[in-house]
N, C-alpha and C positions, 0 to 999 in steps of 0.2 A: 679471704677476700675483703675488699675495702667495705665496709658498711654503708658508707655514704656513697659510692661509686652510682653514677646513674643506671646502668645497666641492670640494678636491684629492684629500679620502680616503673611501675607504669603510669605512662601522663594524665592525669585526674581528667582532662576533657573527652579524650581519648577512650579510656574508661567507662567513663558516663552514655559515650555511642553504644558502645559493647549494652548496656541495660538497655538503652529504647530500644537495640535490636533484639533480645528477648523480649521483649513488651512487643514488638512487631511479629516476632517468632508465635506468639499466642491468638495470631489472628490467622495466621498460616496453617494451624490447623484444624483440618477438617473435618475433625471427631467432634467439634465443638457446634453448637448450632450458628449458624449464619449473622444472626444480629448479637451472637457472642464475642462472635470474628472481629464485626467492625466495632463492636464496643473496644475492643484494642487497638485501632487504626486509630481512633479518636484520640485514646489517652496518650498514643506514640503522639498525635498530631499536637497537643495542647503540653505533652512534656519538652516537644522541640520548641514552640512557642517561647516558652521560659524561657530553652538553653540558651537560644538565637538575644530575648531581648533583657539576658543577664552576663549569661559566661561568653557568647560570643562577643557583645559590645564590649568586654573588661578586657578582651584579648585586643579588638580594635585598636581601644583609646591606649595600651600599653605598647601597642605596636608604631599607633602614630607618637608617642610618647620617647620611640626608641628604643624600649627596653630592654637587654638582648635574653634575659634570662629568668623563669619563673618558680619554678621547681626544683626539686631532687633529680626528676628525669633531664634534666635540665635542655629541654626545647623550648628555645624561641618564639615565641606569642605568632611570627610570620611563620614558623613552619607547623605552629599548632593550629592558624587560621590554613594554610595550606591541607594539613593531614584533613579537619574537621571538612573544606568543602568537598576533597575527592571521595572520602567517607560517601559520606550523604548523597552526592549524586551516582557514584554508584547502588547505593541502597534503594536508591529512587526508585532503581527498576524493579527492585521486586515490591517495594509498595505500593506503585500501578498493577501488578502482575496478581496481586495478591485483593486488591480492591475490584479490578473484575473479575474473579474467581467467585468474590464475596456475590457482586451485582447476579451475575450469572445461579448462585444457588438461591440467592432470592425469588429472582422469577420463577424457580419452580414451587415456591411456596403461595404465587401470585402475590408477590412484591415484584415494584420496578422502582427503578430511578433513572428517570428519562431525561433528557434535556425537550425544549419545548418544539424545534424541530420534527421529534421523533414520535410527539403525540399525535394520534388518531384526530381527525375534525370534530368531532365532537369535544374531545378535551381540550384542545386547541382555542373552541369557543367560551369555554368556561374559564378556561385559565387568562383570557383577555378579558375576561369578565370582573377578573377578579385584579387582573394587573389594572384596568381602566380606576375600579373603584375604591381600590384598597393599597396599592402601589404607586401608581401613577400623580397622586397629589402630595405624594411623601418626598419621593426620591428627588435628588437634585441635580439638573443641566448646568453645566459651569462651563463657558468657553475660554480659551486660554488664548490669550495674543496681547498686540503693545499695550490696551487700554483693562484686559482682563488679566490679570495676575495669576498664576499658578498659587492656587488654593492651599489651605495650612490641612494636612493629611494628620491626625489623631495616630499614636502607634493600634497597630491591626486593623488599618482602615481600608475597607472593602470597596471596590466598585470596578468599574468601566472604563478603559480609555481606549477615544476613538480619533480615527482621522474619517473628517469629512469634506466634501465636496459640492461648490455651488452650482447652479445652473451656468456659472461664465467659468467654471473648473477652477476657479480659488481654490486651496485647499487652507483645511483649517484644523487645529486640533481641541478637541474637547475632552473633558473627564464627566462621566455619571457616579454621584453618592450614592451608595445603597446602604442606609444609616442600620445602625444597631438593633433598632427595634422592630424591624420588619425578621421574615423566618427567613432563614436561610432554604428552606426549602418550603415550595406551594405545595399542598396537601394536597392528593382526590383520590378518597378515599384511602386504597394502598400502592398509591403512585406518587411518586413524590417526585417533582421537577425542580432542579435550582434555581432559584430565584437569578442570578446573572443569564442562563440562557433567555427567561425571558424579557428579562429587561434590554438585552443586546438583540433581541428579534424585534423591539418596538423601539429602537434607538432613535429612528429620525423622526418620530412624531414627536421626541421631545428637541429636535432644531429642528423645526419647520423651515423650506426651502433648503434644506442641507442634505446629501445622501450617505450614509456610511459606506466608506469604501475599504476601512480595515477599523478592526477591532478587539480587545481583548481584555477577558478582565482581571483586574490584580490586585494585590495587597500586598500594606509595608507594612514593617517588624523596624522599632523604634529602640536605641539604646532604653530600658525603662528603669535601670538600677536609680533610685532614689541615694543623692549625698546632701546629709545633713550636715552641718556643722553645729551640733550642737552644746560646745562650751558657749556659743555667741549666742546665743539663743535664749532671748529674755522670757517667749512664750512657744514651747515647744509644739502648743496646739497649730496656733498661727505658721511656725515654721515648716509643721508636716505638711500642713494644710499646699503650702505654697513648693512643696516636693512633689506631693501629689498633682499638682497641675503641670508640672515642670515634666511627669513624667512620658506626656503627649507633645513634647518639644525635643526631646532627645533628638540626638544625630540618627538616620534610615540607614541601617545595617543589612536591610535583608530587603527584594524585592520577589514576590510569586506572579506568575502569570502563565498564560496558555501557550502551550509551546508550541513552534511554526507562525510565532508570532511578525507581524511586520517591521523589518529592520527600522525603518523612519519611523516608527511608532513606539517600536521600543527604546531607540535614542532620544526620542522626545521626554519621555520619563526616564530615563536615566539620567538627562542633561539638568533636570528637576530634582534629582532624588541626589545627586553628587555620589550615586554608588558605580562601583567596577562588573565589569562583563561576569565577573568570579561572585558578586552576590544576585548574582539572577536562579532562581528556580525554576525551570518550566516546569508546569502540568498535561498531562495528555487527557486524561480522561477522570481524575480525581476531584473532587472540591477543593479548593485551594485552602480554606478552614478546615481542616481536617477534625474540628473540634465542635463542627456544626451536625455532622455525622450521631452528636449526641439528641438531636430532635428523632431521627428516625428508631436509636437505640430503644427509646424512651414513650414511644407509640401505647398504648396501654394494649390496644387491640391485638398488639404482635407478641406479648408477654410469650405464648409458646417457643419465640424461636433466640431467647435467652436460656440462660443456664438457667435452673429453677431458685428462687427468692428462700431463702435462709428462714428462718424468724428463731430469733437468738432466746433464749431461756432463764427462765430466772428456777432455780435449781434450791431444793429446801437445806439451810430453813429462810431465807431470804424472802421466799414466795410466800410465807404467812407471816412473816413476825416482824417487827417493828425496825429497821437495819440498825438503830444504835443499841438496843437492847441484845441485838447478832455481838457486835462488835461489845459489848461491855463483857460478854463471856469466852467469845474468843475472835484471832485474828482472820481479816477475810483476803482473800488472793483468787481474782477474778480473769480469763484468759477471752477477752472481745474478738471478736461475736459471738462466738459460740453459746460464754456465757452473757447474758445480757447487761447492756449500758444502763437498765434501768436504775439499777440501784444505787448509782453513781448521781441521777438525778435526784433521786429519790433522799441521798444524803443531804445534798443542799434543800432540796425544798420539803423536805421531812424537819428541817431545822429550821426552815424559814416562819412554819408555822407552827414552831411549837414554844408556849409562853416560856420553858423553862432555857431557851437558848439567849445567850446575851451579845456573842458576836459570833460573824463569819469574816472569814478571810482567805482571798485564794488567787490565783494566779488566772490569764485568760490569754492564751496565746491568739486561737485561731477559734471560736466561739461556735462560729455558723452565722449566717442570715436572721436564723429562726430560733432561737433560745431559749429552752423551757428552764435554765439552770441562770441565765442572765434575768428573766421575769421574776424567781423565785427571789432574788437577790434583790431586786426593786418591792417586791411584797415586803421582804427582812424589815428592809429600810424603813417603809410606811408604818411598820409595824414597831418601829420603837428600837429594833435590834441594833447592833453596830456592825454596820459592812464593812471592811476595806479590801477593794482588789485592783487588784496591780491588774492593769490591761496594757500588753504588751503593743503599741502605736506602728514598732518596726518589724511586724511578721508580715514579711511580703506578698505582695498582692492580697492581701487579708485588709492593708492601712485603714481604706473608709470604713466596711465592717467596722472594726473596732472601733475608729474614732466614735462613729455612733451610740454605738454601745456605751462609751467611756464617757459619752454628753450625757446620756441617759440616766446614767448612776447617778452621775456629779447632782444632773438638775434636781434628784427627787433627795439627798444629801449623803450618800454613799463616800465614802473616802476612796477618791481613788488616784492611783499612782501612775502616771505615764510611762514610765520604763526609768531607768538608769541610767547618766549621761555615761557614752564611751562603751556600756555592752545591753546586748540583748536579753531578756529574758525570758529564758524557755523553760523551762522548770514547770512541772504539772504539778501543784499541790494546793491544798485545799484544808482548813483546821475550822472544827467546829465547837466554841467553847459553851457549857451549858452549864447553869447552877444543881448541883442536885442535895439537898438540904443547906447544910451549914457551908459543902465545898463544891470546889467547880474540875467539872468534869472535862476535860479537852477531846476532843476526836481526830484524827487525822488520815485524809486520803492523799494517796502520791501514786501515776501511775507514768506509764510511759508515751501515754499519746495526748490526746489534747480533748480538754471539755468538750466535745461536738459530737452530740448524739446521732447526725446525719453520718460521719465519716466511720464515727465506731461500729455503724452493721457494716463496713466495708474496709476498713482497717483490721489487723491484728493486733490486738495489746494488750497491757496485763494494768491491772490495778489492784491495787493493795492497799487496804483499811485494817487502822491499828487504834490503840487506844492507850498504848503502849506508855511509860513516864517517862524515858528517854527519846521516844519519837517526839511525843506532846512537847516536850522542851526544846530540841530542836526547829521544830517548825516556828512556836512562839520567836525563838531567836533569828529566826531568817525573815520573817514577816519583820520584825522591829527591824532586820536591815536593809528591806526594802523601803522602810518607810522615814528610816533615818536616817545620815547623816555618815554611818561606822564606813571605813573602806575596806576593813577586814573581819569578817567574821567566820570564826572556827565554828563546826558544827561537832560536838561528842560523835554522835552514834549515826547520822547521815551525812554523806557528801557532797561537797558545794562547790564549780565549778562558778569562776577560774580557780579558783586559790588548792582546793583538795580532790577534785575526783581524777585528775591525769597522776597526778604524785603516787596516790594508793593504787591506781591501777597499775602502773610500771612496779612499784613494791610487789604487786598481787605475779603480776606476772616472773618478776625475778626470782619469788619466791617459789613456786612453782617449777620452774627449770631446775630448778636442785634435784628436783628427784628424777632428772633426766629419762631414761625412757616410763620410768613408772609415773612421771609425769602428763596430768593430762587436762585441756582447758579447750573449753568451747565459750566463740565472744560473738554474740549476736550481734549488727548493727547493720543501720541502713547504707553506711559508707565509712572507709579505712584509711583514710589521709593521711594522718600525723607522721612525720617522721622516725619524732621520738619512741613511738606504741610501734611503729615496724620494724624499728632494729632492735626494740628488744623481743619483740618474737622471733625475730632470727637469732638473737643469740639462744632462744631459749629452745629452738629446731634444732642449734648447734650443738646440744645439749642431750639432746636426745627427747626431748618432750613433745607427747603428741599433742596437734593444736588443730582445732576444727573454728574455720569463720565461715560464720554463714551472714555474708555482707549481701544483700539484696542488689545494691545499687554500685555505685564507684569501690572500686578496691585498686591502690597503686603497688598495692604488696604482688610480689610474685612468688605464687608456689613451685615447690617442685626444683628450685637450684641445687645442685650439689653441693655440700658442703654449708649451705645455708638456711634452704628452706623446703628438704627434701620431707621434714616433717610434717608438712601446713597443706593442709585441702582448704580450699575456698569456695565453698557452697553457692548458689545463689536460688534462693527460692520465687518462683514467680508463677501466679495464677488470679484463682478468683477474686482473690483476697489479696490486698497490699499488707503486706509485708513490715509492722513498723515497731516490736517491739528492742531493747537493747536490754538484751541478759546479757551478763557476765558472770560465767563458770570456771571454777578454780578448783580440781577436784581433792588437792592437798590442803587447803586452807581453813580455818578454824569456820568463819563465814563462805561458803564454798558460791551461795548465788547471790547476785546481786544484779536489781533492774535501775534503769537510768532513761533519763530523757537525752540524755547525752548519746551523741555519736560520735565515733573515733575518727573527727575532725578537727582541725585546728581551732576553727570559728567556734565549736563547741564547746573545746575544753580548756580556750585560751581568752577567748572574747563574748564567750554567753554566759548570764547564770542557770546554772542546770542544777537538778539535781541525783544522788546516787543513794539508791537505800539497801542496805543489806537486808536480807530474808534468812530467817533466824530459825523460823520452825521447822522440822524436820519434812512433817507431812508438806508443805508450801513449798520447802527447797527440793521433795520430791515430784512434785507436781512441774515445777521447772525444769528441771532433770529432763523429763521423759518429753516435755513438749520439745525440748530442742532433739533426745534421741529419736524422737516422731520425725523431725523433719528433716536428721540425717540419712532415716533409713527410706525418707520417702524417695520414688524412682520415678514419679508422675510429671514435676510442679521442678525439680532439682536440676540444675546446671552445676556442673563442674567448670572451676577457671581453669587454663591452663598453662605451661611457663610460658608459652606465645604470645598471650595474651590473650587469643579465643576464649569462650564457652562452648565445652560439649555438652549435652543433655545424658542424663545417669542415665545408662540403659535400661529394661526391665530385663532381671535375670530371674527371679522366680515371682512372688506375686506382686500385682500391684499395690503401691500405697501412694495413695493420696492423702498426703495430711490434711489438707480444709476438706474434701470429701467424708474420709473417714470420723475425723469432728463431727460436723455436722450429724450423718447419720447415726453415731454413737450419745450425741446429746440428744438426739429426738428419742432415739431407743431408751436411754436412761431416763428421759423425761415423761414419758410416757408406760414406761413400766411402771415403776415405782417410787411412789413419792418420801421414799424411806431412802433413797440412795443422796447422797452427796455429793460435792464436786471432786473428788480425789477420784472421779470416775478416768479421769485424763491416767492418773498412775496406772490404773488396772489394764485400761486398754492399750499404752504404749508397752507394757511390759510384757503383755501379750502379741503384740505385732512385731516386735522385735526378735521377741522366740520365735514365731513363724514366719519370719525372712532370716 
């Protein structure tokens, strides 16, 4: 069969539903507690958010563009905006269906979430107490006619649109703001009412002599993909700056609102928004922010009716001893949350204050708000050290963060690099140089996720500190070609994406297929794009090689074809924990594991710098080993793809395994038994759970 034939792939948008509907599937069930549920309603809500104002506008403007062809699967940008809207309003229904199921086990817990209608007179009163004085001199009346212009709407911009009516039966139409900084839900106690019910129950007191006679409230979803042009770009700060603001002007892709809405009222905003019948979403009884749903998540009061809170470990000898004196004896391989982010901070600001370091240097994709490893890094600086880090400017929706962050260094005299014209850089790494007598000592951390100790209790990923003479030299050499000038730089003993980590990966893989059925390769990653990386796992199915992907997210590879890809299961993990590290397993090859920031995507491994490190020690390549046989044998958290392109859910046929469960309770047990045991606790307990399943 043809390789390239479409019939082989499945369409990456298309794809990408198939995951939020897992991620919607984890709110569906009801073994989980109630505010567990809608914490996955929220992330499905805020992961559409994205899709709608990145991959749906790119399909748009390719569509108004004319373009007939995008892919391998090769669908039409009109028949992928086709497939994406019947998708989703189908799915609709089970995520109203599914949000009161949620509302419904609430109330037995004495939670509500009322609209302001449905409250009692007493809350009634309090809640116009609270709209008169805290609401009501915020929010903004705008009427719309020859002399009043239809208002410039920010992308996700929330409110009201009404038709009203004078005492002589004019009719008129207006819009209400209900700006960003107000809650999307009013608080009492553990009642929570949407802010839009009550602001559309107190509509006419803001048009005095006007009655509302239809109303409803919505929100738009704005093209927001930022294009820079930046070879023309004399100050890239200035030019993000002015993407950034451009991002609240895009063309309106998407419009929400309350379904059984009024035809003359919804023509009126449509006639405004220049969108089709086909980008309208009605709601029945959901919030239309489905991403606002994280105020009640987040309740502190309601903490029981979550999953229970983690608290991640620092495992010996880590928890007493100095982390470069760890690292000067041997190497370290950390698996987050489980094991804890601290000593990742602990690296930078263990170096920050210590006289004998001379520089730091590291990469900042996505940082956080709140940064104890970006402070530590402004201490260096004050402190006489040499900083330099690249703060990545184009990690999306991240932009301002960073820029801030990027002002901050610059102002106190930190060297820092804004990105690389023409690719991204996503590479996590991190080198710390220190004098120790006569010579100078390097340190180096590279992991698979991102500096951000917020995401790492909720993320999975692995970090690796070495001290190694041929890491230490690579990193040296990638930091000078961030900072200079080279277009090509070879790395010895780590790989660097674009130029080497796709080439050795297809080597790894072809190599591999030789030993056809005694062949055997598991390749972690958040998504499985590339062309090139899918036909050569089919040829290496073809082969007889067995091939385990555990892709989280988009996968266009199809398992399970005759003759092509009857060898290849396609995992998909999904629970407490996001899902983000990228191993790649090779069980014939001299380096058999290797982690990467890199995903088997185009954009990753053709147009970002990333990078790829091989894991060399035996006990570390065993430690990876067994986390990925953990989470092949788990039957909790595991979706299987199928050649259809569904996911089924891995039955349970004999015991349960939960891999972030099992974690978990196995690092508390270990951490709390003995402070003599070490992290290779991950090998004993997967080798164990494997023999009994």
């Amino acid at each position: 069969m043809d390789l390239n034939s479409s019939q082989l792939y499945f369409n990456r948008e298309l794809s990408w539903l198939q995951f939020n509907s897992r991620v919607l599937a984890q709110a569906l069930d009801e073994n989980l507690p109630p505010l567990e549920r809608l914490k996955f309603i929220a992330i499905y809500g805020t992961n559409l958010d994205e899709f709608y104002m990145i991959r749906v506008a790119g399909l748009k403007s390719l569509y108004s563009a004319r373009i007939q062809e995008t892919g391998p699967d090769k669908l039409t940008p009109g028949e992928q905006l086709e497939e994406i809207r019947n998708y989703l309003h189908k799915e609709h229904e089970i995520l109203e269906s599914c949000y009161n199921s949620i509302v419904s086990e609430l109330y037995t817990y004495g939670v509500n979430i009322k609209n302001y209608n449905s409250l009692n007179d007493k809350d009634q009163a309090q809640v116009k107490e609270i709209f008169l004085n805290e609401i009501y001199p915020v929010i903004i009346p705008i009427a719309v006619d020859a002399t009043h212009p239809f208002p410039h709407l920010n992308n996700l911009s929330f409110g009201l649109a009404l038709t009203l009516k004078d005492d002589s039966d004019q009719i008129k139409h207006g819009l209400i703001r209900i700006p960003r900084i107000l809650s999307r839900f009013i608080q009492l106690e553990h009642t929570f009412v949407p802010i839009d019910t009550v602001v559309e129950y107190f509509a006419s007191e803001l048009f005095p002599g006007f009655k509302c006679i239809a109303s409803t409230p919505f929100r738009v979803t704005r093209n927001a993909d930022i294009e820079i042009e930046e070879e023309e770009a004399d100050d890239f700060l200035e030019i993000l700056q002015e993407g950034l603001r451009s991002r609240n002007k895009g063309s309106f892709i998407r419009l929400e609102l309350l379904a059984g809405v009024n035809d003359d009222l919804m023509q009126f905003l449509l006639s405004y928004l220049n969108l089709d019948h086909e980008d309208i979403y009605p709601y029945k009884s959901i919030p239309l922010d489905l991403g606002s749903l994280w105020q009640i998540v987040g309740e502190n009061s309601l903490s029981h009716l979550v999953l229970p809170t983690f608290t991640p470990k620092i495992l010996p000898p880590l928890d007493r001893e100095d982390i470069f004196k760890v690292i000067d004896k041997q190497d370290i391989l950390l698996y987050h949350p489980f094991d804890s982010f601290d000593p990742v901070v602990k690296f930078i600001s263990q170096a920050a204050a210590d006289p004998d370091t001379l520089a730091i240097r590291m990469t900042l994709y996505r940082a956080g708000p709140k940064s104890p490893i970006v402070k530590a890094l402004i201490d260096a600086v004050r402190d006489g050290k040499q900083v330099m880090v690249l703060v990545e400017l184009k990690a999306r929706f991240d932009e301002e963060n960073n820029l801030r962050w990027a002002k901050l260094l610059e102002e106190v005299g930190a060297h820092v690099v804004y990105g690389i014209p023409g690719l991204k850089v996503h590479a996590k790494i991190a080198q710390v140089i220190k004098r120790k007598g006569k010579k100078l000592q390097s340190y180096v951390h590279v992991a698979t996720g991102n500096y951000n100790p917020s995401t790492a209790k909720i993320y999975t990923d692995i970090s690796y500190f070495t001290s190694k003479e041929e890491y230490v030299k690579d990193a040296t050499n990638f930091f000078h070609f961030l900072t200079g000038f080279s277009t090509y730089t070879k790395l010895d003993t780590l790989y660097m994406a674009p130029t080497q980590i796709k080439p050795k990966l297809l080597r790894l893989i072809e190599k591999e297929s030789r030993y056809g059925k005694e062949g055997h390769m598991i390749l972690k990653a958040n998504s499985l794009v590339d062309q090139d990386i899918i036909k050569a796992l089919y040829k290496a199915s073809q082969e007889g090689c067995k091939i385990d992907l555990i892709i989280r997210g988009i996968c266009c590879l199809k398992p399970g074809i005759k003759g092509v890809s009857e060898n290849i299961t396609v995992h998909s993990i999904i629970g407490k924990y996001l899902e983000h590290p990228r191993i790649y397993y090779f069980k014939h090859a001299k380096t058999k594991c290797y982690i990467a920031s890199a995903d088997l995507m185009p954009r990753n491994l053709i147009r970002r710098v990333e990078i790829m490190t091989p894991i060399t020690e035996d006990h570390h390549t065993q430690k990876i080993i067994q986390i990925l046989m953990l989470q092949l044998a788990d039957n909790h958290l595991n979706w299987k793809l199928q050649p259809d392109g569904n996911y089924v859910k891995v039955p349970v046929l004999g015991k349960l395994v939960d891999n972030h469960k099992i974690l978990e309770d196995y690092t508390n047990k270990v951490h709390n038994k003995s402070k003599k045991e070490t992290p290779d606790y991950v090998n004993r307990l997967a080798n164990r759970l494997l023999k009994e399943s």
